[in-house]
Each structure stands twice: as structure tokens, then as C-alpha cells.
N, C-alpha and C positions, 0 to 999 in steps of 0.2 A: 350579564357576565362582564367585569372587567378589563380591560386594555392595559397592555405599558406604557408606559411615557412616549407618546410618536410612533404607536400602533393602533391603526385607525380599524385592527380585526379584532375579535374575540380571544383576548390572553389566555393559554394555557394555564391551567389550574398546577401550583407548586406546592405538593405537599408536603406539611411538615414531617410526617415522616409514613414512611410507607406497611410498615408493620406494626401491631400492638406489643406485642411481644417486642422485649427488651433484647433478649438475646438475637431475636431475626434480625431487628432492626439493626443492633451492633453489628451483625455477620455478612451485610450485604454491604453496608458501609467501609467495612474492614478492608474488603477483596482490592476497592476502587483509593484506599488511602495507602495498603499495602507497599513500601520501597518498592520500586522496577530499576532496572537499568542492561543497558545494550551491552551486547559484547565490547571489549575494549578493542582500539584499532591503533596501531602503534606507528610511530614516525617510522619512515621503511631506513632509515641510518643510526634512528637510536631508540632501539627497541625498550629500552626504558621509558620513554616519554610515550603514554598513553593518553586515548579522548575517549568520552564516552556520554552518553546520556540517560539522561535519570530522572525519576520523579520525586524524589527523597524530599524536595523541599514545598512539595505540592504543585509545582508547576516543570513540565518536563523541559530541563534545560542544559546544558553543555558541563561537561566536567574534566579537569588533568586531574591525571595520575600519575605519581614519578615512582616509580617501581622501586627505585635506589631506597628512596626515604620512605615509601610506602604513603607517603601523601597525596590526601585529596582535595582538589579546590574546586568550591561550584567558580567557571566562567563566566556565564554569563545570567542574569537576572533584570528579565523583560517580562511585561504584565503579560503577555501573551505567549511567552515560550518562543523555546530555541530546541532544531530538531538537528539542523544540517553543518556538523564541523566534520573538521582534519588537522592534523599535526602537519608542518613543515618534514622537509624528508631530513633536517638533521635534529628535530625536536627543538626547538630554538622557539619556536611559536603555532599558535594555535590560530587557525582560519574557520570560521563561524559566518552563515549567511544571516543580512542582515534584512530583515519587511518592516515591513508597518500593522503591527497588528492583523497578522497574520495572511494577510494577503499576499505574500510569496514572492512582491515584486521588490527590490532592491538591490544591494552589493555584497560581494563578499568584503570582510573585513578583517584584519590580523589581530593578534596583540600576543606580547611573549609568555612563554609557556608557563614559566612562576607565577606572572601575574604584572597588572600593569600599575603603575604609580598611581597613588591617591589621589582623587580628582581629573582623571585624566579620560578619555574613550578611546577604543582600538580603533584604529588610522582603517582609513579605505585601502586593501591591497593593493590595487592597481588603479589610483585616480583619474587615469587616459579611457576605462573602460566603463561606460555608461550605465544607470539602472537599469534592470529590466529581470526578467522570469529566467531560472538559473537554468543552464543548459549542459551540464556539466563540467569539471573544475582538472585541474591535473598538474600538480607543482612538483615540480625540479629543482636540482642545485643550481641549474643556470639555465634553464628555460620553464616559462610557466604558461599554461593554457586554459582560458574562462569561455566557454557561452552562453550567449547573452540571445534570450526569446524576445521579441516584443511584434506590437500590431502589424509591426511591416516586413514579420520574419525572424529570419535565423541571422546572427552573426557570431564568429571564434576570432578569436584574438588569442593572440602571443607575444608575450613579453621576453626578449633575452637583450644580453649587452646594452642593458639600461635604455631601452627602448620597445614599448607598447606597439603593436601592428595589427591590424583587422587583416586578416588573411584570407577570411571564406566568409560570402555572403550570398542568402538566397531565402526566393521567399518561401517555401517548402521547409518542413521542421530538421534542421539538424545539430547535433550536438560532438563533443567531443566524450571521446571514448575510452582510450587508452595512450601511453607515453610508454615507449622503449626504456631498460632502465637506464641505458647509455645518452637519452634523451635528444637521442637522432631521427627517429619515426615518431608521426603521432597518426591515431586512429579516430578518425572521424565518423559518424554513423550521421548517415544521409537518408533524404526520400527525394531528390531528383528525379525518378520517374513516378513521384504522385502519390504512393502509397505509407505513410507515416506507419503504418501498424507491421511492415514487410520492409524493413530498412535496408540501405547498402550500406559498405564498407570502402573508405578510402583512408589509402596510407600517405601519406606524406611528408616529404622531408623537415625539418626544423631548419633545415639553410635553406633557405627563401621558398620553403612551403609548396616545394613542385610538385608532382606526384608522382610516386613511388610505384603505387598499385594500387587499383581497384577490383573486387569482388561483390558479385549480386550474382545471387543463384533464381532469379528469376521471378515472372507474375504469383504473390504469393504465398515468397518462400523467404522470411526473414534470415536474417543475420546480427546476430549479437556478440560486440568484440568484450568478450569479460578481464583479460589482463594479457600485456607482454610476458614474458617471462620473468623472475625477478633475477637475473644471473646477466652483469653485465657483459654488452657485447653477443648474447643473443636475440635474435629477431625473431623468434616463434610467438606468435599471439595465439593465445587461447580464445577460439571463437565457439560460440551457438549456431547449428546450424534445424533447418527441420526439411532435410532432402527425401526424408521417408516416414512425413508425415506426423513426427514430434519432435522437440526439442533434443537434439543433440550434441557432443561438443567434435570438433574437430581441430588442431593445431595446425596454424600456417605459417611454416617459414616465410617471412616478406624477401627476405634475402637472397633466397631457393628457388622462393616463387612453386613451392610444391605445399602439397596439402596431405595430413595422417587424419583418415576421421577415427575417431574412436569408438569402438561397435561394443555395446559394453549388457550385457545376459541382465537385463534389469529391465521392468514395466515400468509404463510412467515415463515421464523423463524426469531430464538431472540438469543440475549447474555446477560448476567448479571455478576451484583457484589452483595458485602451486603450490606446491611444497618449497620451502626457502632454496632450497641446490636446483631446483628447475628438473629433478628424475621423478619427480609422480604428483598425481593429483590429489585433492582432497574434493573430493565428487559429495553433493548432498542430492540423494534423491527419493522423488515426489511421488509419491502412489497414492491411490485412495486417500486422500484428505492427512495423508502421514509420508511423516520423512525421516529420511536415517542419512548417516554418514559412511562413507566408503574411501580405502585408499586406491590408487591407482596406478602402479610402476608400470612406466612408460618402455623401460627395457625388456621387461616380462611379461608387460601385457595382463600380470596379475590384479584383479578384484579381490581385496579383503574388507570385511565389515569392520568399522568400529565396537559392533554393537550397542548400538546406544535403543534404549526401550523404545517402546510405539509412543507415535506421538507427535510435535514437531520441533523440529532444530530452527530458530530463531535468527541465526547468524553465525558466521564459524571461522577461523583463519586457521592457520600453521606459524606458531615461533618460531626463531631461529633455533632453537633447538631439539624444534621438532614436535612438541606438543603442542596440542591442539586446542585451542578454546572455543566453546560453544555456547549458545544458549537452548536449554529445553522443557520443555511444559509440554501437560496433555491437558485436556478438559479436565480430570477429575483435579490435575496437581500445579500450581502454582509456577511459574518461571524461573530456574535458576539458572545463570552464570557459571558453569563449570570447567574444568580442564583433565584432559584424557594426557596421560604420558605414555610414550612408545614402549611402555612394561605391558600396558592396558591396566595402569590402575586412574581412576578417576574418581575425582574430589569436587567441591565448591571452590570454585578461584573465589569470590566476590558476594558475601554475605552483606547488603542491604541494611541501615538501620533501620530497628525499628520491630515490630511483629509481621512476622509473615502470612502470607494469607490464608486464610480458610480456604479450607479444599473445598471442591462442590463435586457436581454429578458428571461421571464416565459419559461419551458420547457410544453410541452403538453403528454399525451401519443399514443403510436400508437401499437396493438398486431395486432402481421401478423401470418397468418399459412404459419410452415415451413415443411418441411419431417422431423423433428424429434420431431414436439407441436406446440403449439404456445411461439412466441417468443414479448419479449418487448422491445420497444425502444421507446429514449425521444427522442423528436423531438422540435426544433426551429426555430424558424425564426425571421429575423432581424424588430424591431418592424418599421419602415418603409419599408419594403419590397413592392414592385409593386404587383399585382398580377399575377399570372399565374407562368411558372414553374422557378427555380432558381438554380443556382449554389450552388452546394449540397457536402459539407464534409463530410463524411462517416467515423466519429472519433471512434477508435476500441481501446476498454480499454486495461487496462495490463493485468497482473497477471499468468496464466489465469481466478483464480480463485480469483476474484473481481469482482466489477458491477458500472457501471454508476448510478448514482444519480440526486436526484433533489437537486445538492447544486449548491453555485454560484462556477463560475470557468472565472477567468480571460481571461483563453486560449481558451476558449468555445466563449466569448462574442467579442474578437477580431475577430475571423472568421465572426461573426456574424456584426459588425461594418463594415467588408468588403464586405458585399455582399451577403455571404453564409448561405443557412441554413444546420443546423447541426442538421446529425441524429449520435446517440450513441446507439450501437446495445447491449445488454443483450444477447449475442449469448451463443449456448449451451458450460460450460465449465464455466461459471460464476456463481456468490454464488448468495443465495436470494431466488434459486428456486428451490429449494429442490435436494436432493440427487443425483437423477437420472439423473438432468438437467445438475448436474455440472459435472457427471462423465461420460455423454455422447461420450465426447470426447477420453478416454482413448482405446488407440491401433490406434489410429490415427486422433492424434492431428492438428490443422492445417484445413485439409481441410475439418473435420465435420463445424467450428465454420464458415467456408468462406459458407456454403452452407445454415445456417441463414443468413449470411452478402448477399447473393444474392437475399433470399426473399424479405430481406426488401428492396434491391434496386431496385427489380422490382416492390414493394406496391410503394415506393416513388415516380419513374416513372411513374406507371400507375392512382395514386392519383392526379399525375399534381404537387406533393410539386420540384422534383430533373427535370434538365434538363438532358435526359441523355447522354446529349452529353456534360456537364459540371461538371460531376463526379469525386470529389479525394476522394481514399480513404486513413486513415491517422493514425498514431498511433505511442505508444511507447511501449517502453522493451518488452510484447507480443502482444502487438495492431503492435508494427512495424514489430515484425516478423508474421504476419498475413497478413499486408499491402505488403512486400514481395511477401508472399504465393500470397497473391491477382491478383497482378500485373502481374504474372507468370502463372497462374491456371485461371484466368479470363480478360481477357486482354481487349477483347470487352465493357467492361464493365466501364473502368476508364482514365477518361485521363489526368490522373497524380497522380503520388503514393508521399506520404512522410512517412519516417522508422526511428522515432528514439529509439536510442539505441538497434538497432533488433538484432534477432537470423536470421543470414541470410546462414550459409553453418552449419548446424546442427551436423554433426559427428566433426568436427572442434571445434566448437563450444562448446560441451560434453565433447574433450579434453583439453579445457584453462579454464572451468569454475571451481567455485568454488565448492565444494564436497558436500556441501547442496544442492544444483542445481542441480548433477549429479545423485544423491539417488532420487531427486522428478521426474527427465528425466527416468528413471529405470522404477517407478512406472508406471509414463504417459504411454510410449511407448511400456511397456513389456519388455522389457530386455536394455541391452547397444547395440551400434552400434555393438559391435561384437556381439551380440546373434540374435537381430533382426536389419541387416541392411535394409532390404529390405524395413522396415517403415519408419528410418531412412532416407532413400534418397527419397521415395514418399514423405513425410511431408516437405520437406528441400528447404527453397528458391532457390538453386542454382542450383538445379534441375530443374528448369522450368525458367533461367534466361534468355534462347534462346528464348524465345514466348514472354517475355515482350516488349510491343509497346508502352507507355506511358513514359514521360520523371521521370524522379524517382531521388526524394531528398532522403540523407541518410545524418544523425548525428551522430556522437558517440564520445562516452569520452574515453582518453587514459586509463586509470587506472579502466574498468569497469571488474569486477569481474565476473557478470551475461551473460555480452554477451559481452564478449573479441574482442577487437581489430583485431587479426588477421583473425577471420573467417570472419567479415567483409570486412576485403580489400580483400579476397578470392572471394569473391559477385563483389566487384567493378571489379577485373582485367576482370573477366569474363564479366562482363557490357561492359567494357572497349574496349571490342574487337566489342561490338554492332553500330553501326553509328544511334547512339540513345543522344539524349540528358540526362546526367545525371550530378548532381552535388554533391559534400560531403563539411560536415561541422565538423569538429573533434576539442574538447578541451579538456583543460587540467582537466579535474576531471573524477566522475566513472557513476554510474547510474542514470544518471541525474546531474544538478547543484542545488548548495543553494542558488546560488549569483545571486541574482535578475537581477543585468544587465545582466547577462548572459542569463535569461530564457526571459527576454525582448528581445533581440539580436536572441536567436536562434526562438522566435514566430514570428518577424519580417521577419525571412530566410523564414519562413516555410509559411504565407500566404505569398508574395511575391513570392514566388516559384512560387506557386500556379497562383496569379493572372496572371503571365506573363505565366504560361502554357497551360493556358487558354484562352491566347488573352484578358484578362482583362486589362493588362498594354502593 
């Protein structure tokens, strides 16, 4: 088998195409060339000036929109993609983070919002403020706020009256959170006592950065500050709280020093923002793998639905005038950009060039009892599928702490084109399901979430849906270091792994990652490899790389911050010594691509893997 240029493993085989058939081949390619683009976010003083991002040009990058003239300008056009802007608060200019090929470490950077003079590059916002891993960003008419990650910690700085200041420094992860609109308090989210994944809250003034007030509701119990108010001269923050076990919001006066939680007749939890006049909320909330929108009037304590279908909502604000823009898709339907008006009629704000995507297959639900609850997973199958049992993808999310959905997904419905039905496990360690579920995992990450992943593959077995003698399981950034774990801890079980972007030699791994990642690893595990090794190597793919019997694909980007380079080819050497079939697929960017050919290219690696390890092809 051949190598790439300065890959000393077994190259991943690139096919040229993955279907015979013309029409499949077009319809799977379709989904993944398809226009996207995100809700629009508009400067908070001149709701005309929009930012937004898009795939329209193949590579997902930064765009204005001026609502007046109804123009659109791509910003910014880097080989590797641009994910992270904002509009200035009077629309004057556009702030866009700048890496290096995707590796996430660099500056924020401005330029104005028409566009910047020919020949020219957007100037560094704040030259006083060093590179490093973005920590959060928060701009004023006369004060602004950047944090800055790096090896040695946390730092925020503030910029007013034409002078840059470092105001909070520590080696524990923290960032900046929220700004008052009068731009007198700012909201810091801290781990000071140790715990990165259960943050505290501290207020502070913008004249000389004292403290105002602090909140932590205790061992466990995070805090997330989502927005001030937008109505200047109030001090109510809208925070996250989970005092009873899931995600909740509650508003705190800083200036009262009193607290409204809000108890709201809904499963799941929720997040929210404001309404522009600061009387209600616009609540999105999370149940079973689907989300809906809700309003909130804070004087009557009234919950009304949007109504918006099953499925899930993408992103969503409140205009000043009151309607609402959202983004929503299900599995079976495509993504669109719409807008609900306070009549409840709802339209397309924002039609994409171009053709729209083939729809694919409706997700169903399936709850299995596991030894730690009952566990959910969506489940699919390819809408012509035969009957009886199937060659079955076992697609394991990231995060850890995220959850599969009922939205559409390109990469979902290629599997599915091919043959496979795909189940997506909501394993213990994922948001959605209250507190307990997601913090399950902590003191030994890894093989709690594999021992849901086993129920469900034996429901799916003994259901008739999975063959299970045609079992891959599959995933990326922590779906792939799980799929690892998998392949290693349950071998019987899979006959064929794929890992992109994994954690695969974990103490290695602790050592090249980025410092934000090392402080949530602390939390996770109980200590660093040197406190608690012995979790350490139990949780650790390379640990169990002797037992893997399935042939195993792996991907990863040169430049990835999260799950570094080196400890993967620590995973491979050790492969390497197995008389096992394995293959690697490595480019040149960080956690993941933006570049659409690229994530065409590497889904193609990844069911063809597949199909030939299976005796499909």
C-alpha cells in the first residue's frame, strides 16, 4: 500500500468516486457542496450591518451584509477558513480571528465593514495584546475586552482611553463572558477553585477592574453568564445555572445583588438571550436530541411556543423589531436561515446560492437501559433499505460534552446512501440530559461512555436493525478517541474502527495540547498524569492497542491543537508493529477542515474504508 509525501504509514485509499451510479454519486456530493450559512449577528447600534458565515465559496468563511443595500461581501478568503467574527457595536467594522492554518492560535484582527482598500490586510485590533488561543472577545464604544489562553494560562485585558491593560491573570482557565450595555461591569467566567468544566462568575468594574461581585454555586455546580441586558443602565445578567440538577437560567441583578431563577414547565434544558426592550426572553430548548423555541415575559411569567417543527434550531436572536431569526433543519431536511414575525408568519430570510440539498433519511428514536439509566440514540436507515438486519455505523459525537441531534448532516446521509444504517449514541457524558448524565463520566472518562455504546449495540443486534458481524464504530475529536477506546476495550464487537482527529496515547496527548484542554483534562480525570496516572493509562487508546482485531482508519490534521499530532503517530508505531490492517489520512490544517473538498475527500476515505472492510467492495 502506498504512503503520502512524509507519511512513513499506510495511506488511506481516495476514491474516486464512491457510487456506480451517477445519480448516487451526484446526490451525496450535492449535500456536502450545498450553500450553508449561519444566522446573521448584527452590530448591537446598527442593526443594518450584518456578519455571518458561509460556505458558498467552498471554503467556510466570514461575510457583511448591509441590510440598507441588501449587499453581500465575502470578508475574508484564507486556504483554511475563517469561522470566528463580529461586527463593531456601531457597524463601522468587522473583527474576524486570525491562526495559522487552522490551529486556533493567533489575534483578533479588524478591518471596515465595506471592505478594506486594495492591497491592503486588516490591522491587529489591539497590538498591546499578544497571540495566543482565543478566550473570549467583548467590544464597546469605549471599552473593549480580549482573552488570551496560552501554556502559562489565562490572561484578559482591556482596552479604554487609548490604553491596553492585563487585568486578570491566572493559571486555571478563564475567560471573558459578558459586558454591561452601559459598559460599566464586565463578567468573567473563572475556575479558581480547580474545576474548568463547573466555572465561577466574577463581576467587575471597567474603572480599574475591582470587584463588584462574585458567584459559584459550589463543588460541581457550574455557572454560565449568557448576556447583560441589552437596555442601557440595567445590570441584570442572564445566567446558566444547574442547582437542580440541569441546566437552568436565572437573572441577577449585580446591582441588587438579588437573584430571579426562572422555573420554566419544560424537560431537558434551555438557553437564552433578550428580547431588544430587556421584558422577555427568547428561550431555545433541548429535549431528546430536538429543539424548539419559546418566549418568555418576565412580567407574567408567561411561556409561549414559537412553534417551530421537530428538529433543531441552529442559532437564533430577537431584531429590534422584534422578529426573530433562526436557523432550522432535521435529518430528513436541509438547513435554512428563516425569520418568524410577532404575527407568527414565518418565511426564508436568506436563500443561499446555488442548488439546495437533497433531502435524505428522517432520524427515529430508540431508549435503551444501560447500567448507568436509560440512554438515547437516533437511529436511521437508508430509505430503501431491504429488510432484515444491516450494516450498521455506530457514529460517536465529540465534545464530550455535546449531543447528537435531529438535524440534517451531510455525513450522516452518505453513510446512509451507502448501505448503512446509522445509529448516534447520546452516551453518558453528553449535554441535554441533565447534570448527572453528563458528569457521569468524570474519574474515568472513556470507558463509562463505551459501556452505553455497548448497550446500544447489543439493542441494535438483538432488535434485528445492526448486523453484527458488520459493525463500525466511528467518530471524531472525542467520538474518535472513544472509537479507539472502542476498538481496544471491545474488540468482539467491531469490524472496523474509523478515528478522526482522536486522543489516542492520552498522557502525550495532555502534553502537546493546548492549556484550555489541559485545565478541562484536570477536571475530567482528577488530577494531571502526574497526580493520577493510573486513570490516565486505564482511559488511554494505546493502552489497549495490543487487543485491537479490526482493521482501523485514523485521520488527523497537522496543525491540531486539541489532539496533537505526535501522540497519534505514538498510536500508529504501536499499530504498526500489529500484522493488522491499518491505514492513516493526515492534512495540512487543525481540528477538522473548512475546505469542503477536503471534508468530501476525507468522507469518501472514511465509508470506503469502510465498505472494503467489510467485504462490501
Amino acid at each position: 500500500m502506498s504512503t503520502q509525501p512524509g507519511n512513513k504509514y499506510p495511506s488511506a485509499v481516495v476514491p474516486e468516486r464512491l457510487f456506480d451510479d451517477e445519480k448516487a454519486e451526484s446526490r451525496w456530493r450535492a449535500r456536502f457542496h450545498a450553500a450553508r450559512l449561519s444566522v446573521p449577528d448584527w452590530a448591537r447600534d446598527a442593526p443594518e450591518a450584518c456578519v455571518y458565515v458561509s460556505n458558498a465559496s467552498g471554503v467556510w468563511e466570514v461575510y457583511a451584509w448591509d441590510r440598507t443595500s441588501d449587499k453581500h461581501r465575502r470578508v475574508t478568503d484564507r486556504p483554511n477558513g475563517t469561522l470566528h467574527a463580529t461586527a463593531a457595536p456601531g457597524g463601522e467594522s468587522i473583527w474576524w480571528f486570525s491562526d495559522t492554518d487552522g490551529d486556533e492560535f493567533g489575534s483578533w484582527v479588524r478591518e471596515p465593514f465595506g471592505g478594506r482598500a486594495e492591497g491592503t490586510e486588516p490591522e491587529k485590533a489591539l497590538p498591546d495584546v499578544h497571540d495566543g488561543y482565543p478566550a473570549g472577545l467583548e467590544i464597546g464604544s469605549r471599552v473593549i475586552a480580549i482573552g488570551v489562553s496560552t501554556d502559562d494560562g489565562s490572561e484578559l485585558f482591556a482596552h479604554l482611553d487609548g490604553e491596553t491593560q492585563r487585568f486578570y491573570t491566572h493559571a486555571d482557565d478563564a475567560s471573558i463572558a459578558s459586558m454591561s450595555r452601559d459598559e460599566t461591569l464586565l463578567t468573567i467566567s473563572h475556575s479558581e477553585h480547580g474545576d474548568s468544566r463547573h466555572p465561577a462568575l466574577r463581576v467587575v468594574s471597567t474603572e480599574g477592574f475591582a470587584t463588584v461581585a462574585d458567584k459559584w454555586d459550589g463543588e460541581g455546580k457550574g455557572l454560565g453568564a449568557l448576556e447583560f441586558s441589552p437596555v442601557a443602565g440595567d445590570q441584570r445578567l442572564l445566567v446558566l445555572h444547574e442547582r437542580r440538577g440541569r441546566e437552568e437560567l436565572l437573572i441577577w441583578d449585580v446591582a441588587a445583588d438579588t437573584e430571579r431563577e426562572i422555573e420554566l414547565d419544560l424537560p431537558g434544558e434551555v438557553v437564552a438571550d433578550w428580547y431588544p426592550d430587556g421584558s422577555a426572553l427568547l428561550v431555545v430548548h433541548f429535549h431528546q436530541g430536538r429543539s424548539s423555541l419559546h418566549r418568555y415575559d418576565l412580567s407574567t411569567a408567561e411561556l409561549s411556543s414559537l412553534d417551530t417543527p421537530a428538529g433543531r434550531i441552529g442559532g437564533a436572536g430577537v431584531r429590534p423589531d422584534g422578529t426573530v431569526e433562526y436557523s432550522w433543519s432535521s435529518a430528513a431536511q436541509p438547513a435554512a436561515v428563516r425569520v418568524r414575525t410577532q404575527d407568527g408568519g414565518d418565511t426564508v430570510l436568506l436563500t443561499p446560492p446555488g442548488e439546495r440539498a437533497p433531502e435524505s433519511a428522517p432520524v427515529t428514536d430508540a431508549f435503551v437501559e444501560g447500567v448507568g439509566g436509560q440512554i438515547h440514540a437516533l437511529v436511521s436507515r437508508p430509505l430503501d433499505a431491504p429488510d432484515g438486519p444491516l450494516p450498521t455505523v455506530f457514529s460517536l459525537h465529540g465534545g464530550p460534552h455535546a449531543a447528537d441531534e435531529d438535524r440534517f448532516s451531510a455525513y450522516r446521509a452518505t453513510w446512509l446512501d451507502a448501505g448503512f444504517a446509522v445509529v448516534e449514541v447520546n452516551y453518558r457524558g453528553s449535554t441535554g440530559y441533565g447534570s448527572a448524565w453528563r458528569d457521569a463520566i468524570e474519574g474515568r472518562p472513556g470507558l463509562t461512555e463505551l459501556e452505553d455504546v455497548a448497550s446500544v449495540h447489543d439493542w441494535a443486534v438483538q432488535s434485528g436493525l445492526a448486523d453484527p458481524e458488520k459493525c463500525v464504530v466511528n467518530g471524531a475529536s472525542w467520538g474518535g478517541y472513544l472509537s479507539l477506546l472502542a476498538l481496544g476495550t471491545q474488540p468482539a464487537r467491531w469490524a472496523a474502527g474509523v478515528a478522526g482527529v482522536p486522543v489516542a496515547d492520552y498522557v502525550s496527548a495532555y502534553e502537546d495540547e493546548m492549556e484550555q484542554l489541559r485545565s478541562f483534562d484536570r477536571a475530567l480525570f482528577g488530577g494531571s498524569p502526574e497526580t493520577v496516572p493510573a486513570v490516565y493509562q486505564e482511559c488511554s487508546p494505546i493502552t489497549y492497542v495490543d487487543a485491537v482485531a479490526a482493521p482501523v482508519l485514523v485521520l488527523a490534521g497537522d496543525n491540531d491543537p486539541r489532539c496533537p499530532i505526535r501522540q497519534i503517530e505514538n498510536y500508529l508505531d504501536r499499530l504498526a508493529k500489529r500484522d493488522l490492517p491499518y491505514e492513516f489520512y493526515r492534512y495540512d490544517a487543525g481540528h477538522g477542515s473548512l475546505v469542503i473538498a477536503e471534508t468530501i475527500k476525507q468522507s469518501s476515505i472514511e465509508v470506503y474504508f469502510a465498505l472494503r472492510a467489510l467485504g462490501l467492495r
